[in-house]
PDB file of N, CA, C and O in Angstrom:
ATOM      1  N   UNK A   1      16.289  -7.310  -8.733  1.00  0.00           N
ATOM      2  CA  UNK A   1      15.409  -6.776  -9.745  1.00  0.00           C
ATOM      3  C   UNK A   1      14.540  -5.671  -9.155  1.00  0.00           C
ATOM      4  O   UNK A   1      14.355  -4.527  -9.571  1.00  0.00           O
ATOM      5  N   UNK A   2      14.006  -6.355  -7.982  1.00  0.00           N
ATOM      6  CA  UNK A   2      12.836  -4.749  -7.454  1.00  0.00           C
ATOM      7  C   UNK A   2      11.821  -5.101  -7.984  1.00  0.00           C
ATOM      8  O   UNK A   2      11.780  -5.361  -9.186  1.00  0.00           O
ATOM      9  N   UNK A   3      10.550  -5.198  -7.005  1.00  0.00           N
ATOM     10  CA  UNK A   3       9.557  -5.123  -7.788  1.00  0.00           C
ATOM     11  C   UNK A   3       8.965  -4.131  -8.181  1.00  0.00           C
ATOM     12  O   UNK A   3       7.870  -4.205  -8.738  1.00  0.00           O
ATOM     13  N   UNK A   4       9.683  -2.863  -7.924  1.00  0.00           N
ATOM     14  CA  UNK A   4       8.726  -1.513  -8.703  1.00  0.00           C
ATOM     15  C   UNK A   4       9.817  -1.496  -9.588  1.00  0.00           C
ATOM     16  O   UNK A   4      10.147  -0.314  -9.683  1.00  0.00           O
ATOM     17  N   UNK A   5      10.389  -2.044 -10.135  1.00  0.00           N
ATOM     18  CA  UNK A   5      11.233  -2.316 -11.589  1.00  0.00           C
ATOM     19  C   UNK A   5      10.332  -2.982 -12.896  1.00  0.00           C
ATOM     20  O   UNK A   5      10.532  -2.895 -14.108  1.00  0.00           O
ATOM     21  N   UNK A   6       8.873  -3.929 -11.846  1.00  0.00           N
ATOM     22  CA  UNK A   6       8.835  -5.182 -13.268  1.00  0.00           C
ATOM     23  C   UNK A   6       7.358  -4.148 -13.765  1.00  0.00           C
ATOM     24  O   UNK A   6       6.570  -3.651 -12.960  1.00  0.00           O
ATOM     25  N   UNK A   7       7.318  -4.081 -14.566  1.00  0.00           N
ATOM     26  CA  UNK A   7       5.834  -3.628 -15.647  1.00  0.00           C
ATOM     27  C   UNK A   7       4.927  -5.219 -15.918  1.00  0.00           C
ATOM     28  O   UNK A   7       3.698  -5.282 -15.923  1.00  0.00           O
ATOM     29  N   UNK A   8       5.591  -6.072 -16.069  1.00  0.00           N
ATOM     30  CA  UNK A   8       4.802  -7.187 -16.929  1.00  0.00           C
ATOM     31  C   UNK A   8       5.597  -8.823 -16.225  1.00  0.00           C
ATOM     32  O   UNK A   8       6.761  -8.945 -15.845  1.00  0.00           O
ATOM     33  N   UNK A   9       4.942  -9.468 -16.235  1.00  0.00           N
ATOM     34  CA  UNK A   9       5.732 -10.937 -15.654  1.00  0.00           C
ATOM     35  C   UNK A   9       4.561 -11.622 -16.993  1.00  0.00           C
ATOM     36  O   UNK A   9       3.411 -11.201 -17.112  1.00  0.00           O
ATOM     37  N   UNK A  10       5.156 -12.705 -17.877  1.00  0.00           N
ATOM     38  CA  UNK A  10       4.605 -13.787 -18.762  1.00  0.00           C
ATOM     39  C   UNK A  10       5.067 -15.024 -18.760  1.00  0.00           C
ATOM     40  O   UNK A  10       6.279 -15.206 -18.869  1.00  0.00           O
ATOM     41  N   UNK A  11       4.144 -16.135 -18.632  1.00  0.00           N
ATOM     42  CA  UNK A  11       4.640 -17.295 -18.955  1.00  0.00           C
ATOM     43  C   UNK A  11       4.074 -18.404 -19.988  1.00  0.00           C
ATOM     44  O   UNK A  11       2.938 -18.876 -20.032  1.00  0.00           O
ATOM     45  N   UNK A  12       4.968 -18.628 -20.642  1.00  0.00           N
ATOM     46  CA  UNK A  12       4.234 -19.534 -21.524  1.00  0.00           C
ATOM     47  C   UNK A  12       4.190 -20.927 -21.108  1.00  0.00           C
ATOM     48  O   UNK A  12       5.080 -21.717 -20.793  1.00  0.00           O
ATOM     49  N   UNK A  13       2.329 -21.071 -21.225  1.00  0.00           N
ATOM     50  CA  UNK A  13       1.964 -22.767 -20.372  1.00  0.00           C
ATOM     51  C   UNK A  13       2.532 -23.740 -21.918  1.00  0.00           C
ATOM     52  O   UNK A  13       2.193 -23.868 -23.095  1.00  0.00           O
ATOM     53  N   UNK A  14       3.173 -24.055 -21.337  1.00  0.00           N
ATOM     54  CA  UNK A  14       3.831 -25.700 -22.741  1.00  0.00           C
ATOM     55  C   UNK A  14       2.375 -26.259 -23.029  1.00  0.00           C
ATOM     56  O   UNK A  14       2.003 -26.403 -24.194  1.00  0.00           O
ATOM     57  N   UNK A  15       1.485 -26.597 -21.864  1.00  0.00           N
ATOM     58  CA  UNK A  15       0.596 -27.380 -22.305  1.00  0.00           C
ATOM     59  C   UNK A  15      -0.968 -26.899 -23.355  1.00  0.00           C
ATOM     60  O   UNK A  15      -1.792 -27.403 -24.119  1.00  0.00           O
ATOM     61  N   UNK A  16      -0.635 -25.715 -22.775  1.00  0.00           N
ATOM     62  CA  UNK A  16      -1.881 -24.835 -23.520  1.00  0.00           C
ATOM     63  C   UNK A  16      -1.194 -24.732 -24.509  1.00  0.00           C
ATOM     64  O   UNK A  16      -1.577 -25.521 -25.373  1.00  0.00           O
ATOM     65  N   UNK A  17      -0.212 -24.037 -24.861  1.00  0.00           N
ATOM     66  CA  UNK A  17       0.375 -22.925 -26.600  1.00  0.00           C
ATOM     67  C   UNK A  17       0.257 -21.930 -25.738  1.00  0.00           C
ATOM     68  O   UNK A  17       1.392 -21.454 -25.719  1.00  0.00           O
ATOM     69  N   UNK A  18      -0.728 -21.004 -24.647  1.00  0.00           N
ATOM     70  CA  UNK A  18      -1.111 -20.193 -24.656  1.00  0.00           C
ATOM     71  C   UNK A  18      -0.142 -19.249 -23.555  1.00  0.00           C
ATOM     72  O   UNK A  18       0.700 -19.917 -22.955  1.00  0.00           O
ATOM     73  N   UNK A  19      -0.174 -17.945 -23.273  1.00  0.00           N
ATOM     74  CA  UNK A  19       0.855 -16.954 -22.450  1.00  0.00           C
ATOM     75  C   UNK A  19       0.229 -16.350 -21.588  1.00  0.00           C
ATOM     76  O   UNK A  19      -0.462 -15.397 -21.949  1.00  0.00           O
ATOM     77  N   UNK A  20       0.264 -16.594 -20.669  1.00  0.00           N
ATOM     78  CA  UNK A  20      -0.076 -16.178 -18.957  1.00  0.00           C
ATOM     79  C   UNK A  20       0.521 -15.085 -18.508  1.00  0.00           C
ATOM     80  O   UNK A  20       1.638 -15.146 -17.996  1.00  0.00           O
ATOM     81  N   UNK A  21      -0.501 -13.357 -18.715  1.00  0.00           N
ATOM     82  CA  UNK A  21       0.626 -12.698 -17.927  1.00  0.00           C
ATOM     83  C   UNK A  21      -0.096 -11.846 -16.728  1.00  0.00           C
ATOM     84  O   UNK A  21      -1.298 -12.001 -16.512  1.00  0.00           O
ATOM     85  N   UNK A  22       0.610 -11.043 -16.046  1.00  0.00           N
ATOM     86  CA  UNK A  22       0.457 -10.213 -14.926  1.00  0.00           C
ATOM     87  C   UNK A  22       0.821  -9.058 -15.308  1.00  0.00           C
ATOM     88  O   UNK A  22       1.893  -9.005 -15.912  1.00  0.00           O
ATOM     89  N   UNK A  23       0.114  -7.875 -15.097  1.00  0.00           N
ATOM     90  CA  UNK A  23       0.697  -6.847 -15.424  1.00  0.00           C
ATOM     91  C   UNK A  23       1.079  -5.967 -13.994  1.00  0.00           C
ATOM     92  O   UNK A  23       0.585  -6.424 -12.963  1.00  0.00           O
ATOM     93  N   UNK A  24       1.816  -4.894 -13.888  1.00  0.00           N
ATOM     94  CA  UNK A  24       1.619  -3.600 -12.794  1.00  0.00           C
ATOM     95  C   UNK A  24       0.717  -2.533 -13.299  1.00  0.00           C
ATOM     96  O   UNK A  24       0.491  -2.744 -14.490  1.00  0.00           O
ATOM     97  N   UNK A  25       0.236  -1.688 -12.950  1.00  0.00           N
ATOM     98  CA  UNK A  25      -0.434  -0.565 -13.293  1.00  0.00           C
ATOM     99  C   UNK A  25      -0.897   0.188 -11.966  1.00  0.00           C
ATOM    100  O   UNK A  25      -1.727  -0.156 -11.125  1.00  0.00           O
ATOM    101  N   UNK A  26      -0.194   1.183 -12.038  1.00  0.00           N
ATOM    102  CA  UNK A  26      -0.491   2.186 -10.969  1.00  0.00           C
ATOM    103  C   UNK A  26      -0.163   1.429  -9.371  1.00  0.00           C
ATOM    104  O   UNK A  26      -0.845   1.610  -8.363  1.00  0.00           O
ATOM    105  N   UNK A  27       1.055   0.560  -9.476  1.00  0.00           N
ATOM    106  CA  UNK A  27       1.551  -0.397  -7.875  1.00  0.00           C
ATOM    107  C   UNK A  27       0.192  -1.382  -8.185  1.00  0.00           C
ATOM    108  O   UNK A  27      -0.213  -1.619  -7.047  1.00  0.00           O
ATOM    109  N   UNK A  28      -0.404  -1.837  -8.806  1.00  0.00           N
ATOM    110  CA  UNK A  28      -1.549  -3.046  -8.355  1.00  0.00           C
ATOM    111  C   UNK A  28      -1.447  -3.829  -9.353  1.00  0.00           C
ATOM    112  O   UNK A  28      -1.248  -3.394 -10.487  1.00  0.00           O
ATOM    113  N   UNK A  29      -1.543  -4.827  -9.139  1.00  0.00           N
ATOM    114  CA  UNK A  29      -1.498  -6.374 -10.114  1.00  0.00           C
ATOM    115  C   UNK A  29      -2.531  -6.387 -10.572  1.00  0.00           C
ATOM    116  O   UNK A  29      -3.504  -6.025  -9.911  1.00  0.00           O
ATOM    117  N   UNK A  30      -2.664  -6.906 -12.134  1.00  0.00           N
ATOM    118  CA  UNK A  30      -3.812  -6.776 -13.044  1.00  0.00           C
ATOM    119  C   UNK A  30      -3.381  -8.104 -13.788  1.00  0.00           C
ATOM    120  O   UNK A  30      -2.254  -8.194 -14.273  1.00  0.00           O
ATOM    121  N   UNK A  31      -4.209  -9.029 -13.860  1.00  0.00           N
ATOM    122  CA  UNK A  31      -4.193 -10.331 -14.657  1.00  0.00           C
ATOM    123  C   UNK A  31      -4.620 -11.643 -13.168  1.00  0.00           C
ATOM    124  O   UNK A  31      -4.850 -11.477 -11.970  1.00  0.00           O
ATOM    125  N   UNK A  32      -4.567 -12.612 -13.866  1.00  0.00           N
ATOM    126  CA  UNK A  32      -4.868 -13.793 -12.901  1.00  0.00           C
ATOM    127  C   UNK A  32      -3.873 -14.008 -12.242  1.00  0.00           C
ATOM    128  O   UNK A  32      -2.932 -13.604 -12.926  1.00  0.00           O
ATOM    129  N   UNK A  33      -3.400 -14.526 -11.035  1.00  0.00           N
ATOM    130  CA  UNK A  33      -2.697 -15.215 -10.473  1.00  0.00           C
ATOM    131  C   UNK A  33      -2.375 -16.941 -11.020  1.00  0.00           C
ATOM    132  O   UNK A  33      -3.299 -17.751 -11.102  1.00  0.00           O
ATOM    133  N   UNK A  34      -0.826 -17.325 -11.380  1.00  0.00           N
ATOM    134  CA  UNK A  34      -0.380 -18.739 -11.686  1.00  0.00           C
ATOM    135  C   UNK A  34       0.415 -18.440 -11.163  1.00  0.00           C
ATOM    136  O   UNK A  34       1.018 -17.439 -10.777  1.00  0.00           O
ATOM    137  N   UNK A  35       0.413 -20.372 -11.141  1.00  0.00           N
ATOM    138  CA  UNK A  35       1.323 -20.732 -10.563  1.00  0.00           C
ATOM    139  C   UNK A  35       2.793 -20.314 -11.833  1.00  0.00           C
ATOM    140  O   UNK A  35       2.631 -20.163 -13.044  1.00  0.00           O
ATOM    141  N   UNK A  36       3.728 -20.243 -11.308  1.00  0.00           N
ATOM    142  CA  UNK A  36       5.248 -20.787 -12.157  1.00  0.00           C
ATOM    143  C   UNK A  36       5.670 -22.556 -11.816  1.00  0.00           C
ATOM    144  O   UNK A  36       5.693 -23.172 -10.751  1.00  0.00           O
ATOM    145  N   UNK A  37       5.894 -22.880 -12.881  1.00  0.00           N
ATOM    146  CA  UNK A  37       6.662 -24.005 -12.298  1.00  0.00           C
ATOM    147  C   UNK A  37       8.231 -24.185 -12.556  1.00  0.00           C
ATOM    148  O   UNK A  37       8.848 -23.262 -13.087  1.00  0.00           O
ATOM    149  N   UNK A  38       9.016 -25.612 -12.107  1.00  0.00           N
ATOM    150  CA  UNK A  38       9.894 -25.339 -11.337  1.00  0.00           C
ATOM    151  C   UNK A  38      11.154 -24.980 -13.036  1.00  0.00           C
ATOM    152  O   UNK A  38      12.221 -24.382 -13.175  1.00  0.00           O
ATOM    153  N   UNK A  39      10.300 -25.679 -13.905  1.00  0.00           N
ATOM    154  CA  UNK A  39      10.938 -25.709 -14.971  1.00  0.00           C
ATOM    155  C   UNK A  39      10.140 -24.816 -16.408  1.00  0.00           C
ATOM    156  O   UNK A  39       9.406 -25.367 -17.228  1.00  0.00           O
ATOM    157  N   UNK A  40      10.655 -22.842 -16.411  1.00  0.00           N
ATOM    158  CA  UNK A  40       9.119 -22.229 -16.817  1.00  0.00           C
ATOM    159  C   UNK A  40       9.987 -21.865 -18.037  1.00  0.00           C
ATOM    160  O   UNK A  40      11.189 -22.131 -18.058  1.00  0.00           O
ATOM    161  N   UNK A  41       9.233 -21.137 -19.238  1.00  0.00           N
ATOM    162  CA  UNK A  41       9.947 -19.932 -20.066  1.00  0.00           C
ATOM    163  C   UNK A  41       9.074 -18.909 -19.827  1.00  0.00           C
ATOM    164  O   UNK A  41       7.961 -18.946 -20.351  1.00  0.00           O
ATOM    165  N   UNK A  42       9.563 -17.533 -18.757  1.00  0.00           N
ATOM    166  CA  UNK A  42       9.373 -16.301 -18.518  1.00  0.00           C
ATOM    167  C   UNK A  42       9.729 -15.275 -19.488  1.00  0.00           C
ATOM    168  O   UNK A  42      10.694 -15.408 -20.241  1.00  0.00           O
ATOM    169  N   UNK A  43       8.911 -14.174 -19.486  1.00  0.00           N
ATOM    170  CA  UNK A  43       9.306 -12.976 -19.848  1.00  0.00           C
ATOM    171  C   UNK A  43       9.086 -11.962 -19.075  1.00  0.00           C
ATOM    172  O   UNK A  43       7.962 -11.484 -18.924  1.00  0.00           O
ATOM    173  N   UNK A  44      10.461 -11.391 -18.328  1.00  0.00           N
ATOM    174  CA  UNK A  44       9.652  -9.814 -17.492  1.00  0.00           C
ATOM    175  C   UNK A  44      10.479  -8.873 -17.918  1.00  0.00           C
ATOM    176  O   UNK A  44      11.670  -8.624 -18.105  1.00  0.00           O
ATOM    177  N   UNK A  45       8.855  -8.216 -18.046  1.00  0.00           N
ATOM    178  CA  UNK A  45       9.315  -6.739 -18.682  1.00  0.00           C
ATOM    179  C   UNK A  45       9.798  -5.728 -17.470  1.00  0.00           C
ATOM    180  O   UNK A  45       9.080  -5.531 -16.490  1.00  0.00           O
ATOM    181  N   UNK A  46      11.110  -5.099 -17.640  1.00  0.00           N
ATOM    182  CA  UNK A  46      11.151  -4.084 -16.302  1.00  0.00           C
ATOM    183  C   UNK A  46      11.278  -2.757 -16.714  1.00  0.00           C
ATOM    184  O   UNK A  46      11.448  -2.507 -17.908  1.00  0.00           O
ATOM    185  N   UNK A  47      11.224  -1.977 -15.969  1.00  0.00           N
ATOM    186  CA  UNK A  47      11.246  -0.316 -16.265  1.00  0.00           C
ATOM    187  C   UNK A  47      12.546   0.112 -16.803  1.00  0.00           C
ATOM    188  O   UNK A  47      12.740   0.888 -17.739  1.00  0.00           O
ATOM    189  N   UNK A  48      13.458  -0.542 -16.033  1.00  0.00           N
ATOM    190  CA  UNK A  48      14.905  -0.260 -16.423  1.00  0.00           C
ATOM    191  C   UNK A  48      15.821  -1.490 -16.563  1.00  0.00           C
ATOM    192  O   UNK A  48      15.454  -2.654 -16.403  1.00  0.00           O
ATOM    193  N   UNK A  49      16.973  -1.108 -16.862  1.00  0.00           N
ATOM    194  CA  UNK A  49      17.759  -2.764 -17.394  1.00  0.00           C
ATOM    195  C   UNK A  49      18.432  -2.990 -15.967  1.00  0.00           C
ATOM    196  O   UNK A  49      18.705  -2.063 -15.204  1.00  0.00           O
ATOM    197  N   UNK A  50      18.606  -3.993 -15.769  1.00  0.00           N
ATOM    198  CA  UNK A  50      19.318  -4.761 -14.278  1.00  0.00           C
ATOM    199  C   UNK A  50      21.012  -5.249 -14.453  1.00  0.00           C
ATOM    200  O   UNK A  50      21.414  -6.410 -14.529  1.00  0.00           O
ATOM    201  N   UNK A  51      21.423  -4.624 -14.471  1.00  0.00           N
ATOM    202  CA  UNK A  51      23.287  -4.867 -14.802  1.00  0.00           C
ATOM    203  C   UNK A  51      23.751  -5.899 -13.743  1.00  0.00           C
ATOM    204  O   UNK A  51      23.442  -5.870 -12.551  1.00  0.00           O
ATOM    205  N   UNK A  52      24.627  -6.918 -14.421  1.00  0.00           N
ATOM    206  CA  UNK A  52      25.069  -7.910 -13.515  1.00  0.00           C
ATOM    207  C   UNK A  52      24.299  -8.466 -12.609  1.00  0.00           C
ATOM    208  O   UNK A  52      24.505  -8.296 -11.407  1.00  0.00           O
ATOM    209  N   UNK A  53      23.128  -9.340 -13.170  1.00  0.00           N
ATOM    210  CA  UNK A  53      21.927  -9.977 -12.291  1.00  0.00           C
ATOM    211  C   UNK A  53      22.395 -11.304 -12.558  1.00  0.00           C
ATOM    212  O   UNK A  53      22.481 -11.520 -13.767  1.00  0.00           O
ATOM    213  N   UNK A  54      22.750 -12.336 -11.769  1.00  0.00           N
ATOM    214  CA  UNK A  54      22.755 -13.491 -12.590  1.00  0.00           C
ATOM    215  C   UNK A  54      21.444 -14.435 -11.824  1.00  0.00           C
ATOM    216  O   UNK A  54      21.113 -14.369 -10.641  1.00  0.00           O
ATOM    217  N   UNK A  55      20.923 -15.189 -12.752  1.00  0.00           N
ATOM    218  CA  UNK A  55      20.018 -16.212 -11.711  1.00  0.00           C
ATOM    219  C   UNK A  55      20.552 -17.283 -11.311  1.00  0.00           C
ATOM    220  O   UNK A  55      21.594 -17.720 -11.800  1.00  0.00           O
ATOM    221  N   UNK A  56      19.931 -17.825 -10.405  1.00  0.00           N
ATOM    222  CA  UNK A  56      20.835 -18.452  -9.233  1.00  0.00           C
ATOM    223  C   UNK A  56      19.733 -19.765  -9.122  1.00  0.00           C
ATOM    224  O   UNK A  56      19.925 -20.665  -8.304  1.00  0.00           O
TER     225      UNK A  56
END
């Protein structure tokens, strides 16, 4: 993926309702630091599309 690919990393906490995200802006992280856990639903936004990525 690259991390000067991702714009945005989100996760939605099951236990809140609520969506946890991180942004990039200008190379520097903007939002709180969380944890992920081992079992998450993510959303990352990237600059460009990633062809033949599979997760592992």
């Amino acid at each position: 993926m690259g991390a000067g690919n991702v714009n945005a990393v989100r996760l939605l906490d099951a236990y809140s309702g609520r969506w946890r995200a991180v942004e990039v802006e200008d190379g520097s992280l903007v939002g709180a630091d969380f944890p992920i856990p081992e079992v998450a639903l993510l959303l990352v936004d990237l600059e460009a599309p990633v062809t033949q990525w599979r997760p592992e």
